[in-house]
ROVO-986404 format. One record per residue (C-alpha): x, y, z. Coordinates in steps of 0.001 Angstrom, whole numbers, padded with zeros to 6 digits, always signed. Layout:
BEGIN
XYZ ...
***
This chain:
BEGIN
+180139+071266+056094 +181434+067754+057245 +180676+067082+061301 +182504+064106+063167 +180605+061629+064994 +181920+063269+068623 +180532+066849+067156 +176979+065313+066610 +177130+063420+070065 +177992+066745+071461 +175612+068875+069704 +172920+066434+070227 +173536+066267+073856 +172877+070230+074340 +170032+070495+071727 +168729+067829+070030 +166366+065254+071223 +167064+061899+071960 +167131+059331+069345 +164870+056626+069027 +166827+053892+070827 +165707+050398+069313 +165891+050461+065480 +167070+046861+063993 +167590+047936+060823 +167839+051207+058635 +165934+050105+056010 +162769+049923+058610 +163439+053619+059714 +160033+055560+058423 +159197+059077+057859 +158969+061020+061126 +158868+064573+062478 +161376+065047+064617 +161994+068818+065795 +164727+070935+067878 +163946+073182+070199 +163065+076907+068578 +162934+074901+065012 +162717+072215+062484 +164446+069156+062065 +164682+067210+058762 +161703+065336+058011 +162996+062362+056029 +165820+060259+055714 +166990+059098+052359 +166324+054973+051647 +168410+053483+050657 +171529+054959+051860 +174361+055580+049629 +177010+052419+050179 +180112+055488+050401 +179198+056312+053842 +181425+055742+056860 +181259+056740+060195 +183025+059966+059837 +181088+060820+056951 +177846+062928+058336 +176440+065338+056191 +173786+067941+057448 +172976+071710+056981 +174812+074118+059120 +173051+074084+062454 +172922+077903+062472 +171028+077939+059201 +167328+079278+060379 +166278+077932+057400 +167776+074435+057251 +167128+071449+059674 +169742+069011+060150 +170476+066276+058308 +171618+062809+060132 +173297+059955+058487 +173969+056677+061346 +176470+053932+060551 +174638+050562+060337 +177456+050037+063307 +175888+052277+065712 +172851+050935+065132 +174083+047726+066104 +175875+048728+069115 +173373+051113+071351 +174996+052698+074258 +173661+051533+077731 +171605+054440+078226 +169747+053683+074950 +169267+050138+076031 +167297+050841+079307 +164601+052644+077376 +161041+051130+077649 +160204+048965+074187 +156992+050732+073869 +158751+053944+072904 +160277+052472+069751 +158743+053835+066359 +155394+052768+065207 +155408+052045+061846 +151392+053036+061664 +150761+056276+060239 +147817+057021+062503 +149544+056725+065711 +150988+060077+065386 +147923+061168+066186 +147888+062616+070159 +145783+060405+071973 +146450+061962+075320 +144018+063718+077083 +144486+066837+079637 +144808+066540+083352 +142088+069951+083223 +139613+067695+081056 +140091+064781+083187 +138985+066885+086210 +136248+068634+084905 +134577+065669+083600 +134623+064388+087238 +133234+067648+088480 +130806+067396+086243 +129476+063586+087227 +129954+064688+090941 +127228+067279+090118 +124979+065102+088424 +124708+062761+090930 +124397+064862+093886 +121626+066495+091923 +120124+062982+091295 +120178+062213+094817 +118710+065599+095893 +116077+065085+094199 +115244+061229+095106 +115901+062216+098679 +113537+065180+098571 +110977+063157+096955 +111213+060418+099061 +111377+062455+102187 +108133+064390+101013 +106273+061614+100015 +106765+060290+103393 +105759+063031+105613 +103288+063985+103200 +101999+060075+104273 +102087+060648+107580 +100911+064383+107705 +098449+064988+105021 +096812+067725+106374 +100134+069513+106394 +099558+069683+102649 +096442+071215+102087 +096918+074773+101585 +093304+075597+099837 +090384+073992+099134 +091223+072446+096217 +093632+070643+097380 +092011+068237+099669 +090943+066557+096053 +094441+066303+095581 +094737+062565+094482 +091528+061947+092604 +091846+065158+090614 +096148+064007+089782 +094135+060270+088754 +091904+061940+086161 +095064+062380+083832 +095246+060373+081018 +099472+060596+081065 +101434+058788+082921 +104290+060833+083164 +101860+063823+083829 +100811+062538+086944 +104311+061491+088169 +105617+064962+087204 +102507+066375+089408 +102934+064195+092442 +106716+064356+092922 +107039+067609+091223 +104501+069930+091452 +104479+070520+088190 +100896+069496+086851 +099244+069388+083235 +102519+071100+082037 +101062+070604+078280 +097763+072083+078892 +099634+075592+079721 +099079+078269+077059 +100763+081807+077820 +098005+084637+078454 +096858+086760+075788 +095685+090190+075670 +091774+089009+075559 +091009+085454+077126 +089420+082898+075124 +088305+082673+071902 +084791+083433+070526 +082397+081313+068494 +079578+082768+066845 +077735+084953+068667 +075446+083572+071043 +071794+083693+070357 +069906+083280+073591 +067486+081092+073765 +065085+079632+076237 +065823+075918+077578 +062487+074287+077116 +061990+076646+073539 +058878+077236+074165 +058398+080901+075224 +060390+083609+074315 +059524+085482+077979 +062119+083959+080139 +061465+083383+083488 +064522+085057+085015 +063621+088296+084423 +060329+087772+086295 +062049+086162+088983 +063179+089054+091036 +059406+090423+091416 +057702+087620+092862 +058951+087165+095979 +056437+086224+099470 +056712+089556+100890 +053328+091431+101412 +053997+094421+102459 +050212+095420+103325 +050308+092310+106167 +053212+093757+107747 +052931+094702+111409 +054473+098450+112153 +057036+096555+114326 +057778+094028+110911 +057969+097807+108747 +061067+098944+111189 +062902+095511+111019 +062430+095921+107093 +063608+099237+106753 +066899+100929+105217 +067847+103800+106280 +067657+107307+103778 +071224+107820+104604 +072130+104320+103149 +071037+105436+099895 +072411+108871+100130 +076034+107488+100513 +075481+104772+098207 +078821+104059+095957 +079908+104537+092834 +082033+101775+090910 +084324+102892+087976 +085234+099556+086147 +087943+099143+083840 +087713+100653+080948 +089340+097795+078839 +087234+095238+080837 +086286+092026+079601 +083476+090841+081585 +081052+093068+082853 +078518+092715+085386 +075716+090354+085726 +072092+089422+086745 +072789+086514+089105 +068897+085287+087979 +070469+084955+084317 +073644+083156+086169 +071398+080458+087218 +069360+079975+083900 +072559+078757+082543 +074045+076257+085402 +073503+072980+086173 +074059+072088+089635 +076350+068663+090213 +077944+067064+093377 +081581+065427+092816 +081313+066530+088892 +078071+064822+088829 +074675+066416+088109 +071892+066402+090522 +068385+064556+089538 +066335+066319+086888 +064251+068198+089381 +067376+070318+090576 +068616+070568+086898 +067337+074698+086589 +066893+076305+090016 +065980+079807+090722 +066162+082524+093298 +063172+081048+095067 +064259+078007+095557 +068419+077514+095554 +068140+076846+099104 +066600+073525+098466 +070039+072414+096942 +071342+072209+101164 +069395+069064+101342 +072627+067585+099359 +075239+067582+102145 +073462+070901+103951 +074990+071685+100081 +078782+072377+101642 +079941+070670+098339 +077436+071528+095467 +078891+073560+092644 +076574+075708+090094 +078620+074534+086960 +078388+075834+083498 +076255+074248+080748 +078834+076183+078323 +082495+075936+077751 +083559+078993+079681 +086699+079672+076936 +084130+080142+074072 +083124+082948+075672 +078894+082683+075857 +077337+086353+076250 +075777+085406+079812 +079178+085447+080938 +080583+088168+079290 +078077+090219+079896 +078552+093228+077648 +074858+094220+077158 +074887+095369+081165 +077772+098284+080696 +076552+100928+082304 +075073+104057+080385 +077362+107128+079781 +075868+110398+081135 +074095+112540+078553 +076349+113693+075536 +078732+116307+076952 +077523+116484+080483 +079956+115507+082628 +079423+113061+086231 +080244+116006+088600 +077041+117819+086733 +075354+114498+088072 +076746+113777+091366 +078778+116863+092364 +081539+117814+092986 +084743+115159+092706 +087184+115146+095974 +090174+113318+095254 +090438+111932+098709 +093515+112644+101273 +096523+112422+099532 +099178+112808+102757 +099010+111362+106270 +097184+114750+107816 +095737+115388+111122 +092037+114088+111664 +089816+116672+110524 +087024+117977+113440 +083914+115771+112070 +086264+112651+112064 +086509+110184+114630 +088794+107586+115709 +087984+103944+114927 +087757+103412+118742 +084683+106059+119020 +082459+104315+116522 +083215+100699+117365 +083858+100472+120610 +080086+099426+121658 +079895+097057+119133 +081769+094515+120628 +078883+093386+123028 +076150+094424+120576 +075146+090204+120363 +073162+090922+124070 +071131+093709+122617 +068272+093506+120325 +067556+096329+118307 +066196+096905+115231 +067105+097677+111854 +067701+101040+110437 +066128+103818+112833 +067553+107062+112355 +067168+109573+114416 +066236+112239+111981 +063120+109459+110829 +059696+110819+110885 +057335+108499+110600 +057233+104825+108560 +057529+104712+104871 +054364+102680+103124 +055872+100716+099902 +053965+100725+097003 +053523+097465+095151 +055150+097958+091672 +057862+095758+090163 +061161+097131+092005 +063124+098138+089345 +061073+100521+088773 +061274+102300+091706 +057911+103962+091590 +056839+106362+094132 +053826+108319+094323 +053706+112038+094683 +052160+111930+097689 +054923+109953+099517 +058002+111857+098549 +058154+113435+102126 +058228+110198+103790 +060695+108199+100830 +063651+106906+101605 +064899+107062+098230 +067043+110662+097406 +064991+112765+095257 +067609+111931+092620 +066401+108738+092246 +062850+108376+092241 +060908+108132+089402 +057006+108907+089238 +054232+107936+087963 +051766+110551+086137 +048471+109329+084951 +049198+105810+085915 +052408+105616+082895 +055304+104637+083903 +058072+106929+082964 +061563+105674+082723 +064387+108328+082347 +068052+106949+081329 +070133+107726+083846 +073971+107663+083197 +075456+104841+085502 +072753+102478+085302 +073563+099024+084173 +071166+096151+083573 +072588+094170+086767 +071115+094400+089664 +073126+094865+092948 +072603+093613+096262 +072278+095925+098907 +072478+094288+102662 +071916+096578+105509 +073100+095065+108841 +072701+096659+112000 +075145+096128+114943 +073774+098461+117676 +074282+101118+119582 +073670+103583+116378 +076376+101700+113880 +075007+100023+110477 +076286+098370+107730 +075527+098846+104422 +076962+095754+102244 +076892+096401+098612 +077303+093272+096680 +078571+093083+093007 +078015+089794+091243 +079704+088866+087795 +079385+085497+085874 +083302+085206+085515 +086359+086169+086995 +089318+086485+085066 +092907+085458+087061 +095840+087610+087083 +099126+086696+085302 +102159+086046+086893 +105346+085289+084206 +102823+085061+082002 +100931+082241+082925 +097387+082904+084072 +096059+081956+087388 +092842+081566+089688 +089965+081681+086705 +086715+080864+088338 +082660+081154+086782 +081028+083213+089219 +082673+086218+091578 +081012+088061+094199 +082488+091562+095502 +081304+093661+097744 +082078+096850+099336 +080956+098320+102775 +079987+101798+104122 +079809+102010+108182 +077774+104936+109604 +077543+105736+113284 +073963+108257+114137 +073135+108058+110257 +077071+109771+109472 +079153+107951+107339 +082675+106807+108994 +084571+104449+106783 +084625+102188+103788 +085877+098866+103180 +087317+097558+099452 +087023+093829+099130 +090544+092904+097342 +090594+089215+096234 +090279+087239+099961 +091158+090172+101335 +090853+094237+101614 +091541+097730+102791 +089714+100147+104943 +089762+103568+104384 +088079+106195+106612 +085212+108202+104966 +087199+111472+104916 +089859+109891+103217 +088491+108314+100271 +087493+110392+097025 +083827+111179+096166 +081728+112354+093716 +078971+114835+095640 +078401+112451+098988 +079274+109742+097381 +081974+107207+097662 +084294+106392+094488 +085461+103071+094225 +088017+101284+091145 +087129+098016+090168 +089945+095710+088754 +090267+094659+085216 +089556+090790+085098 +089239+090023+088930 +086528+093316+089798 +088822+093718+093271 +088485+096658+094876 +090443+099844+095389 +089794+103251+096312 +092206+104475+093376 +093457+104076+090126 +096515+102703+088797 +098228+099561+089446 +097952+097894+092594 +100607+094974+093749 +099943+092157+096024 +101291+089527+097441 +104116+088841+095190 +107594+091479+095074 +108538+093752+092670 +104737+093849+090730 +104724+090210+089412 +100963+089940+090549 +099104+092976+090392 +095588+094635+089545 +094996+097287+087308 +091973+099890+087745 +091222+102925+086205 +088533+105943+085471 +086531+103672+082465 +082297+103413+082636 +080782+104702+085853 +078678+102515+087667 +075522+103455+090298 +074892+100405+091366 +071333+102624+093211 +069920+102785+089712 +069219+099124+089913 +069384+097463+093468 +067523+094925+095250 +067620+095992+098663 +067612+093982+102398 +068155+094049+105837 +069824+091069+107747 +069843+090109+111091 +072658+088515+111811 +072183+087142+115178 +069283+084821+114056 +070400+084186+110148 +067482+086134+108989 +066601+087610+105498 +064037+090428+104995 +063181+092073+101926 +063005+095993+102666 +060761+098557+101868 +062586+099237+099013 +062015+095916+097059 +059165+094100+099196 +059064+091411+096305 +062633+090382+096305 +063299+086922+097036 +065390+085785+099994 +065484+081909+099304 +068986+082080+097057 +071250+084286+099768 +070617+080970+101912 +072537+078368+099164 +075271+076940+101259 +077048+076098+097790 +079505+077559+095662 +078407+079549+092701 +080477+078014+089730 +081861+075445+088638 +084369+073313+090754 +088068+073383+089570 +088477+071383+086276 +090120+068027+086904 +093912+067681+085873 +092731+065342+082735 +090294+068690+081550 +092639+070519+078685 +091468+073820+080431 +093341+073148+084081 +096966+072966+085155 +098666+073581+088501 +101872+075345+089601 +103746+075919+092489 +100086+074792+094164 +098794+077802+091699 +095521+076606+090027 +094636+078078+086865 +090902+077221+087464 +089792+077343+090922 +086196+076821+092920 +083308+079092+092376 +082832+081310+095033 +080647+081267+098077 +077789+084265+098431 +077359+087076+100806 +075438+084769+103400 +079445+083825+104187 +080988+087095+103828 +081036+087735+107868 +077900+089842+107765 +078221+090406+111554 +081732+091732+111526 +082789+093721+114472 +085295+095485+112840 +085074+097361+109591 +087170+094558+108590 +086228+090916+108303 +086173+088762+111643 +088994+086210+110631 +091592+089344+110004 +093518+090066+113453 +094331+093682+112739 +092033+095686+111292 +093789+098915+109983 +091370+101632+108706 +093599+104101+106694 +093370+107728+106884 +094628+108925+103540 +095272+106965+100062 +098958+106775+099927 +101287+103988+101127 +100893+100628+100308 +098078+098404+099812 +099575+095268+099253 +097504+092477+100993 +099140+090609+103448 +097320+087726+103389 +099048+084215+102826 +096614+083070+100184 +097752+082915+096819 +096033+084054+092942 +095504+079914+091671 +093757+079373+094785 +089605+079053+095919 +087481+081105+098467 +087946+078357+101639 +084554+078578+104448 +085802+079712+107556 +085804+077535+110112 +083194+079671+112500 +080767+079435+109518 +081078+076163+108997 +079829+075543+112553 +077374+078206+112659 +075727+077676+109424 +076499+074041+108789 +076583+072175+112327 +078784+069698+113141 +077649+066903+110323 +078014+069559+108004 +080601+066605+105912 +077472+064370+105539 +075980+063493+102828 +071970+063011+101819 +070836+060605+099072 +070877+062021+095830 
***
């Protein structure tokens, strides 16, 4: 098929593309891909051109071919002679005779703008963060105090200075995000053991160590007590009647502990730095002497032993309480088990309202009165002098004993006789019987352990600290039990008497796995954080009776005074008077051990002990808590309320600060 030169100018003009406009010569004309629109065009051109061909000789496929592209042969004359339209073409549009520039090099308008978005982000994201930095660092300048959310954190700067790492430190201060490479994700059991620990004395000289002895030879005298002295020194029957009864967790890693054995294996240091050799290895009778160091606001009973490696002092195993006798089960012990209210029901007709038994309280500071009369007392109850533990009473005395018939243990022939009671563990508690007036006593129960374990949140574990005191509280009004309060972390819960479940008379409580906090059930117990990201775990494991082993006092907490009772006569009072925390302080940011997030420490300050666990509470509650709710059944929530956060220390209230420290209470003596 033969086409004239109008046909092609025609066809070309509806379909093809234009033509590249500037070509000199023919013989410079390169392979190109040229297309029409739905299909292909010919690819090449034959070089050199046969000499035959005229103007009106074009040869190409039929255009209609599906098959075929289309041929074009050009006159050297129209090459020469390029219409006007051709000539007005830009010169940068003629062919290139370089292979690679038919490569696209054009880039989308879409790319274009995201990449834009995309730096637009970055940099507003940059300058975020330089703004918020530099905003915080400056009111953080000018309003330090605005920072200091616990204890810890008034240390802030020398403890960021003790890391090594530069960029650590810059990461903490601008961040918050401190010792990011010491973090290791928590583990079903904490720390790793080394051998096992063979205890032996410091000085290696006596296997007898003085610990155990210390709790037995205290000052009191009981035979140069006045019968006025006897009353202020005496606990009430009923207090021991209503004692609790602790489940801990039955996966629990650290157990409870003698608080004497505690001290055998601290060193006391101010700032990280140990006191002189004579305050190296103090004892119950005379920790107090440690307040001559800054009234001892800021001296810290630190480990001798890398907590991680897991020393059997701390652990504590060996002081698990017994199991009752093969197949005899607690209620065959204790009685009967109650589970406690279960739904919001009316007040039963021996309950009373909090109002009725602590109303008079509130102006009880103008009375004196003393400690423990009941009104069902009949006469004064003589101690014997035997080692306490023991808990020795004669025959003769049982009708005048305060201690349940349950409990005693005789003497025949002048041998002691020890039976093994189920419940008893080899740590002592610490019973504190407080009375307020107008017929209403407190009986604190105090629970100490060498350890406590912080929960995990995402987990990372927070708010490890060596040492952890707990306590629990039973109020009775005329000698009748009314409520209990669970200490829970810095916090608690009150629970009326009725509502709480009991074995026999006696109150059940669930201690935590890891941080001992109390509840009054089993199960899992959220707190502070949504949707269970921090939470304690109880549940039924080893039964404790913290009245098989107790070293018993009353307090008067008017005057700040200590009194062994007629219970234990020879336990010492000297140690409840340490101002001082009772671990170690929280490990600097350069220690492998510590990290911080989100102000979250994962090793915080030892605590403080029961001296500052507001012994002369009004409510059934602690002072510093506004509202004081004392629940009536064991349902609803128990979250705790309270602002304070798992990474962080037990903080001195203000109140005893003043009242137990006075107003120099920042000064320091001469070491």
């Amino acid at each position: 098929m033969r086409l004239s030169t109008v046909d092609l100018q025609q066809y070309h003009a509806s379909q093809a593309p234009v033509l590249p406009p500037l070509i000199p010569t023919l013989s410079t004309l390169s392979t190109t891909n040229l297309s029409l629109p739905g299909r292909p065009v010919a690819t090449s051109i034959n070089y050199p051109l046969p000499h035959d061909i005229t103007s009106t000789s074009l040869a190409a496929p039929a255009p209609t071919d599906p098959d075929c592209g289309i041929f074009v042969v050009v006159t050297q004359e129209e090459f020469a002679a390029p219409s006007s339209t051709t000539q007005e073409q830009s010169a940068s549009s003629a062919p290139n005779t370089d292979l690679s520039s038919s490569v696209p090099t054009d880039v989308s308008p879409g790319v274009e703008q995201m990449k834009a978005i995309k730096t637009k982000a970055a940099i507003g994201l940059l300058s975020t963060l330089i703004g918020y930095v530099s905003l915080n660092s400056l009111y953080k300048s000018l309003n330090p105090e605005a920072f200091i959310w616990c204890e810890e954190d008034r240390d802030e700067a020398k403890w960021i200075a003790t890391s090594k790492s530069w960029l650590d430190r810059k990461a903490c201060r601008w961040l918050g995000i401190c010792g990011a490479a010491h973090v290791k994700f928590a583990r079903p059991t904490f720390g790793r053991r080394t051998a096992p620990n063979t205890q032996q004395p410091l000085d290696g000289s006596t296997t007898d160590w003085d610990w155990q002895n210390t709790w037995f030879e205290g000052k009191g005298r009981p035979q140069d007590w006045t019968d006025d002295e006897r009353l202020l020194r005496e606990v009430p029957d009923y207090v021991m009647e209503y004692a609790p009864l602790v489940h801990l967790f039955s996966g629990e890693q650290f157990w409870p502990c003698d608080l004497a054995e505690h001290l055998y294996h601290i060193t006391p240091t101010l700032n990280y730095t140990p006191l002189p050799l004579q305050w190296q290895n103090p004892t119950l009778h005379d920790l107090n002497g440690l307040n001559k160091f800054g009234r001892g606001r800021h001296i810290f009973l630190t480990s001798k032993d890398n907590v991680e490696e897991l020393p059997d002092w701390l652990v504590g195993e060996k002081n698990i309480p017994n199991p009752p006798p093969e197949g005899e089960p607690w209620e065959a012990i204790y009685g009967t088990r109650s589970g406690g209210r279960t739904s919001p029901d009316r007040l039963e007709d021996e309950d009373h309202t909090e109002e009725e038994w602590n109303k008079d309280i509130l102006d009880s500071s103008h009375n004196t009165v003393t400690v423990g009369a009941s009104p069902s007392d009949q006469g004064l109850l003589v101690p014997i002098e035997t080692l306490e533990g023991d808990e020795l009473v004669s025959e003769n005395d049982y009708r005048h004993a305060s201690i349940p018939t349950n409990l005693r243990r005789r003497r025949r022939r002048g041998v002691q006789t020890k039976d093994i009671r189920g419940g008893r563990s080899g740590a002592p508690a610490v019973l504190i019987a407080v009375d307020k007036g107008h017929g209403i006593v407190d009986a604190f129960w105090f629970f100490f352990y060498s350890f406590n374990l912080g929960n995990v949140v995402l987990n990372i574990r927070f708010g490890n600290h060596v040492g952890d005191w707990e306590h629990t509280v039973v109020r009775f009004h005329h000698g009748v039990p009314k409520a209990v309060y669970f200490s829970e972390h810095n916090f608690g819960s009150a629970y009326s008497y009725a509502a709480v479940e009991k074995l026999g008379k006696r109150p059940v409580i669930y201690s935590a796995t890891g941080t001992h906090a109390m509840y009054a059930t089993p199960g899992i117990h959220s707190y502070i954080l949504p949707w269970g990201l921090l939470h304690d775990e109880t549940d039924r494991g080893p039964l404790w009776d913290p009245a098989l082993n107790v070293h018993a006092y009353t307090y008067d907490h008017l005057n700040n005074a200590l009194r062994s009772s007629q219970l234990t006569p020879k336990a010492p009072t000297e140690w409840f008077h340490f101002n001082g925390h009772w671990g170690d302080k929280f490990y600097p940011l350069g220690d492998p051990r510590q990290y911080r997030f989100a102000g979250q420490y994962h090793y915080v300050n030892g605590p403080l002990g029961p001296k500052f666990k507001s012994l002369g509470r009004t409510h059934i509650c602690p002072d510093e808590v506004a509202t004081c709710e004392v629940k009536n059944w064991l349902g609803g929530s128990n979250r705790i309320l309270r602002g304070k956060g798992p990474g962080q220390g037990e903080v001195m209230s203000a109140e005893d600060e003043r009242r137990f420290l006075g107003n120099d209470a920042g000064s320091f003596d001469d070491v």
